[in-house]
N, C-alpha and C positions, 0 to 999 in steps of 0.2 A: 567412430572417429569424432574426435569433441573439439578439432580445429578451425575456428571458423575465419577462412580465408577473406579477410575483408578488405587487403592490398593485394589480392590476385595475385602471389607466389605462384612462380611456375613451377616442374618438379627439376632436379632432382631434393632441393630445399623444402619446397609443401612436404614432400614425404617423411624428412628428420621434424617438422613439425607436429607432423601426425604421431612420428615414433615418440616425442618428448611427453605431451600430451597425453596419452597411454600411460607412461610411465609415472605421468602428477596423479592421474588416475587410479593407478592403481595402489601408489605408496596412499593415498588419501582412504581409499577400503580397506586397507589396513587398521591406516589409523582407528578407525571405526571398530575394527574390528574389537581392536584390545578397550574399546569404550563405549560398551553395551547402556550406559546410562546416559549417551549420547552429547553430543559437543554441539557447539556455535561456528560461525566459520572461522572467527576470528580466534578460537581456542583452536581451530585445526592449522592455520596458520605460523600461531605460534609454533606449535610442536611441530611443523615442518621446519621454520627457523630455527630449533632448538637440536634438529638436526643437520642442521647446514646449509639446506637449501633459500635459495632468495627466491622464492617467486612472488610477485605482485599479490594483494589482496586482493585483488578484482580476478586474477587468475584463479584462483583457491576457491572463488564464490562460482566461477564460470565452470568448474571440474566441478563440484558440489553439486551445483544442479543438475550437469549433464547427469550424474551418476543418480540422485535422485527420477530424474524423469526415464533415466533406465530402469528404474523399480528396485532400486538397490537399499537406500536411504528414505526414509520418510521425514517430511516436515513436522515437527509437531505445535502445539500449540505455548509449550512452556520456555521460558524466556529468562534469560542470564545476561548481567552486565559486559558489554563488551570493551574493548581498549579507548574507544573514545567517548565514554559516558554513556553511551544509547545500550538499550534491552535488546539483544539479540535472539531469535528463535534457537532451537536447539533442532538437528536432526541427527536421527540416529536409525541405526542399519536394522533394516524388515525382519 
């Protein structure tokens, strides 16, 4: 569970949290999936926007690591331009 309750949601709403969450989740190991030369967060973003979804960049960075410190994704040390001029790391799936 990658919700980090930080206004104390009670349930039956912390739960559709939890369930949404999962779901950014797991569309985001996907993405990975089909892109073994691994992406930024900001290219995984994109390609959620370019499917339809709006979530925050800060969302997309906070599933990212969950899923990395799951042992899913690894950090690497190589680095690609991102949307606002800065070098972004790249991770990509173990």
């Amino acid at each position: 569970m990658s919700y980090y309750n930080t206004v104390n949601e009670k349930q039956p709403e912390l739960a559709l949290h939890w369930d949404s969450n999962l779901k950014v989740d797991d569309m985001i190991k996907n993405i990975f999936r089909n892109y073994p030369s691994g992406l930024t967060a900001f290219e995984v973003f994109n390609k959620l926007e370019s499917f339809g979804y709006k979530y925050p960049l800060w969302s997309v960075r906070r599933s990212i690591t969950d899923i990395m410190n799951e042992g899913y994704l690894v950090l690497t040390d190589d680095k690609r331009a991102g949307g606002y001029g800065r070098m972004n790391k790249i991770y990509k799936k173990k």
